[in-house]
C-alpha positions as CSV (number, residue, x, y, z in Angstrom):
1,X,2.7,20.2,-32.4
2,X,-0.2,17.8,-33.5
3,X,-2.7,16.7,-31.6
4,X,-2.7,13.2,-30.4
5,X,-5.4,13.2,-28.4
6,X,-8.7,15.0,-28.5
7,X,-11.8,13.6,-25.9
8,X,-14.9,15.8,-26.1
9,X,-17.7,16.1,-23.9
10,X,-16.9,12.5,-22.6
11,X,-19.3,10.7,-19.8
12,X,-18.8,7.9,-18.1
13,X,-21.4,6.7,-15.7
14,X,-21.5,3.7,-13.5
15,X,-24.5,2.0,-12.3
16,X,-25.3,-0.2,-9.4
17,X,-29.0,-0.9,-9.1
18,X,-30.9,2.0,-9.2
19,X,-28.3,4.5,-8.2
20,X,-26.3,5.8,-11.3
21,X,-22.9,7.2,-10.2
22,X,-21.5,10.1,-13.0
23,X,-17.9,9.4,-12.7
24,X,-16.8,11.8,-15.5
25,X,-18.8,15.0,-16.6
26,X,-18.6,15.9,-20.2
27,X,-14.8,16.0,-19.9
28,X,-12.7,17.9,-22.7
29,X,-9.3,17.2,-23.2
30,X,-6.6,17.4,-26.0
31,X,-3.1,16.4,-25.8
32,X,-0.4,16.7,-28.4
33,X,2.4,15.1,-29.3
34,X,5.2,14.5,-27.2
35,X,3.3,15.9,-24.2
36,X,3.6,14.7,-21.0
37,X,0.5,15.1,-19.1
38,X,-0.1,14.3,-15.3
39,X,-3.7,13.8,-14.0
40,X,-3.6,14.7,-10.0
41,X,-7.0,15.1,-7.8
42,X,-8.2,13.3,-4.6
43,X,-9.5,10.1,-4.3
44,X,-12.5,9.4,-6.4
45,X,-12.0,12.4,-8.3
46,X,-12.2,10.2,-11.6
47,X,-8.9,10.3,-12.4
48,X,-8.2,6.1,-13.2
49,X,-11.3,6.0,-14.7
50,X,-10.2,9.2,-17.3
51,X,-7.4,7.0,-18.1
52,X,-9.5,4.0,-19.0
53,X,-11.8,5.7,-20.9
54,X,-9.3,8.0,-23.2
55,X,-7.4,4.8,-23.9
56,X,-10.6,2.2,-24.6
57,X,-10.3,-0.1,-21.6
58,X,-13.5,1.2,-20.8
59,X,-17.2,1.9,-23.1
60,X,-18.0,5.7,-22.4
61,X,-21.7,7.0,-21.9
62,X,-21.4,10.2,-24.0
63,X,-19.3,12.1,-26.0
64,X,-15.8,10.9,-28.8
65,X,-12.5,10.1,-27.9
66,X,-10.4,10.4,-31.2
67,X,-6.8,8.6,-30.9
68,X,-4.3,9.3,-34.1
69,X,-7.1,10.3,-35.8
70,X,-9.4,7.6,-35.0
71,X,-12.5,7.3,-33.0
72,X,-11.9,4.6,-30.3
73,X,-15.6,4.2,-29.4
74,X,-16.1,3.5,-32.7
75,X,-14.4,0.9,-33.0
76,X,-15.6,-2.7,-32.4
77,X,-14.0,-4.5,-29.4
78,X,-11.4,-6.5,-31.3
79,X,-11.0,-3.7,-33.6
80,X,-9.9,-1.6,-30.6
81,X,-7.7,-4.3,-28.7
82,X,-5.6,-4.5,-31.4
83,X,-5.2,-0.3,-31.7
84,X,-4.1,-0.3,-28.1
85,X,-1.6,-3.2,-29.1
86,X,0.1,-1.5,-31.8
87,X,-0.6,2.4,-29.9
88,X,-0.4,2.4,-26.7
89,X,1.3,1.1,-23.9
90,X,0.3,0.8,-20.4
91,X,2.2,0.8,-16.7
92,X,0.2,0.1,-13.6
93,X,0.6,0.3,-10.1
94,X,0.2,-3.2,-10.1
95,X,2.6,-5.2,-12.6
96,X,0.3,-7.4,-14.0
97,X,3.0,-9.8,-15.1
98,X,3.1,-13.1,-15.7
99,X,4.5,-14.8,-12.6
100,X,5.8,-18.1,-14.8
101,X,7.3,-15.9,-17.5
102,X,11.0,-14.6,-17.5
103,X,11.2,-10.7,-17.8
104,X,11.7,-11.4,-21.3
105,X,9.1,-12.9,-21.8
106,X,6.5,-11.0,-20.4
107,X,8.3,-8.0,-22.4
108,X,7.6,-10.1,-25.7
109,X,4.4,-11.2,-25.2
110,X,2.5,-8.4,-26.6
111,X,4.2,-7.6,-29.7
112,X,3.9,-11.6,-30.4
113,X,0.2,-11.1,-29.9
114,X,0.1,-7.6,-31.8
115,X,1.4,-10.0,-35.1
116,X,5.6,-9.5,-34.3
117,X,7.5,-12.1,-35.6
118,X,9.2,-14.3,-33.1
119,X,12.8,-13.4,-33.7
120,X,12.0,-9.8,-34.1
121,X,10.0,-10.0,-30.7
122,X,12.5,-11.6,-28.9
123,X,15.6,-8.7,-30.4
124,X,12.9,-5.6,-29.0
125,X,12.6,-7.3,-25.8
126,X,16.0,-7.7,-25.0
127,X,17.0,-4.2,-26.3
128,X,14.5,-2.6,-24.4
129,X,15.2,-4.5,-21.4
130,X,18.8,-3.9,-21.4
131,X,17.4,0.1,-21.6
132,X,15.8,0.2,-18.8
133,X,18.6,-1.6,-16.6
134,X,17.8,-5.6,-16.5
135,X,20.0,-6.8,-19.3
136,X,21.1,-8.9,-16.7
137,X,18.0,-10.1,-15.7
138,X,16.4,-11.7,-18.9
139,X,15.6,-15.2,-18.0
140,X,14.6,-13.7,-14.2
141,X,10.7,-15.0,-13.4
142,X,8.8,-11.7,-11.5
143,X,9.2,-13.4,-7.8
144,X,13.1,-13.3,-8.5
145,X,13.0,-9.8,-8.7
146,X,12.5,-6.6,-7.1
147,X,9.5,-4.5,-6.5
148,X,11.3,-2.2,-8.5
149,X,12.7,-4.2,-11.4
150,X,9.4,-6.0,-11.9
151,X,8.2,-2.2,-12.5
152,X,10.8,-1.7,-14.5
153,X,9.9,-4.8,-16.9
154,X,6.5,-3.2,-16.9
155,X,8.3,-0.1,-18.3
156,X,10.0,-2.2,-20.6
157,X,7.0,-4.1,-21.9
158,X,5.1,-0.6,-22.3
159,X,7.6,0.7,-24.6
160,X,9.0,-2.4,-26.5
161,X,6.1,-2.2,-29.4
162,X,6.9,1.9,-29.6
163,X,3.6,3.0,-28.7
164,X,2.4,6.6,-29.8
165,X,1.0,7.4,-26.5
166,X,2.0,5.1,-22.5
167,X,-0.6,5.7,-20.2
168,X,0.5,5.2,-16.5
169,X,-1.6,4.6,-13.3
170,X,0.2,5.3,-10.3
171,X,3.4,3.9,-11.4
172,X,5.6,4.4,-8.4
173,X,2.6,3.9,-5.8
174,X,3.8,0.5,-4.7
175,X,7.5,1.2,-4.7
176,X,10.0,3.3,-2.0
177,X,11.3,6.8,-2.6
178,X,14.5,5.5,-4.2
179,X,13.4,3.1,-6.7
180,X,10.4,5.5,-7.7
181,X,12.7,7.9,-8.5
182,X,14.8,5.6,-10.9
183,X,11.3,4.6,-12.4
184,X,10.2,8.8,-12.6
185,X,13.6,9.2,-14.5
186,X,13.2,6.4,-17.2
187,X,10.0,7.6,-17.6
188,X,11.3,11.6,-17.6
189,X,14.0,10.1,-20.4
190,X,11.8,8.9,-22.9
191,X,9.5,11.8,-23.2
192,X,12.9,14.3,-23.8
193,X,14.7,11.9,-26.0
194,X,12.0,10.0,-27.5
195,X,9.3,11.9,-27.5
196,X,6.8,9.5,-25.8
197,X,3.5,11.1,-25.4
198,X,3.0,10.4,-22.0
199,X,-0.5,10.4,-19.6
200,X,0.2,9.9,-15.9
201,X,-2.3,9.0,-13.4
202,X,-0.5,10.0,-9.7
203,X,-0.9,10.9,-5.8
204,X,2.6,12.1,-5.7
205,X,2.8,15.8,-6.0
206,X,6.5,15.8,-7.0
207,X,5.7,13.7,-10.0
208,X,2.8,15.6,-10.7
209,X,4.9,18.4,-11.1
210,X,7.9,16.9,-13.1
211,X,5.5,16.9,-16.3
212,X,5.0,19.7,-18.8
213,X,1.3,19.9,-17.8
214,X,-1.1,19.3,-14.9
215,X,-4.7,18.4,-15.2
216,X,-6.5,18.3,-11.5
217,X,-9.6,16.5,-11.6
218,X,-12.2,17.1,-8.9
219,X,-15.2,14.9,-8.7
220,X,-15.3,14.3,-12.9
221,X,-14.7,17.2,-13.3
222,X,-10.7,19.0,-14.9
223,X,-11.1,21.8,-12.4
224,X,-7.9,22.9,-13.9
225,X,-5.6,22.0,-16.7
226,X,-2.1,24.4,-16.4
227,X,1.2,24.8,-18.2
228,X,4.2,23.4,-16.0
229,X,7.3,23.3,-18.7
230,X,7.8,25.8,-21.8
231,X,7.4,23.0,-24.7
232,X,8.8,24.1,-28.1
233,X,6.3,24.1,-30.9
């Protein structure tokens, strides 16, 4: 398989005064495609902010992180918003949608901003909606739904721009046992049948364990990075 990935000797420090906290520590990391990848350690560990610094939502203090075969730090800022808006795709723990948008909508949005026609938007929205389970629900605003169907459109508006890579932070954390496991199975589903390269932030050692590899993070550092699931080359 190819790599997608490949983050070498990557720092990130954060400063507050005249205390400097190193939150990662020269962290190496490849994944290849169609991988999924969980990232599991305890609290503070450095595993959100691995996430935000692989995918360029946060400046690094040392070392490259190389995305499809470019270097994201190299970028300038609006040169790397808009490789995150035609690569990636992100699901958070918090939805982050748009509360006076439909589900639609705020499914559409970023492949308007990435450049997609409106027409075209509008068709990827609803198909992808209507994948994940709210074809029904289009023209529903966020308070009309569920905690788990407004995860759901997060799902949706993740995948709608058919990113190489979706990077999730705890994306069952706020939901109950039932509708995270509908969420875990979407997600589970587009890795086999798609192959979605996928880079999973979680608590939850069942979902930790459902990908093909685990990557345990103890304060910034991968204390260790094991094989879960065979993967054919």
């Amino acid at each position: 398989m190819n790599e997608i990935l490949v983050a070498t000797a990557v720092r990130k420090v954060y400063r507050t005064g005249a205390e400097e906290v190193e939150a990662l520590r020269s962290i190496d990391l490849t994944v290849h495609e169609g991988e999924w990848v969980s990232v599991m350690g305890p609290s503070g560990s450095g595993k959100t902010t691995l996430l935000n610094c692989l995918s360029g939502l946060d400046e690094i203090d040392g070392g490259d992180v190389v995305l499809e075969g470019q270097a994201l730090h190299s970028m300038s800022d609006a040169e790397r918003t808009r490789h995150r808006a035609s690569a990636m795709g992100f699901i958070f723990q918090a939805y982050n949608l748009i509360p006076v948008f439909s589900a639609v909508e705020n499914v559409e949005l970023p492949l308007l901003l990435a450049g997609t026609g409106a027409k075209e938007a509008r068709r990827r929205a609803t198909e992808t909606l209507d994948r994940v389970g709210l074809g029904h629900r289009l023209r529903n605003r966020p308070m009309e739904l569920s905690g788990g169907e407004q995860q759901r459109v997060t799902v949706a508006r993740a995948l709608a721009g058919r990113p190489a890579v979706v990077w999730a932070d705890e994306p069952t954390g706020a939901l109950d046992s039932e509708t995270a496991a509908i969420v875990m199975d979407l997600l589970t589903e587009l890795n086999r049948d798609d192959g979605r390269t996928l880079i999973v932030v979680t608590h939850d050692e069942e979902i930790g364990r459902s990908a093909q590899r685990l990557v345990t993070m103890r304060d910034g550092h991968i204390v260790r990075d094991e094989a879960l699931i065979a993967v054919a080359p």
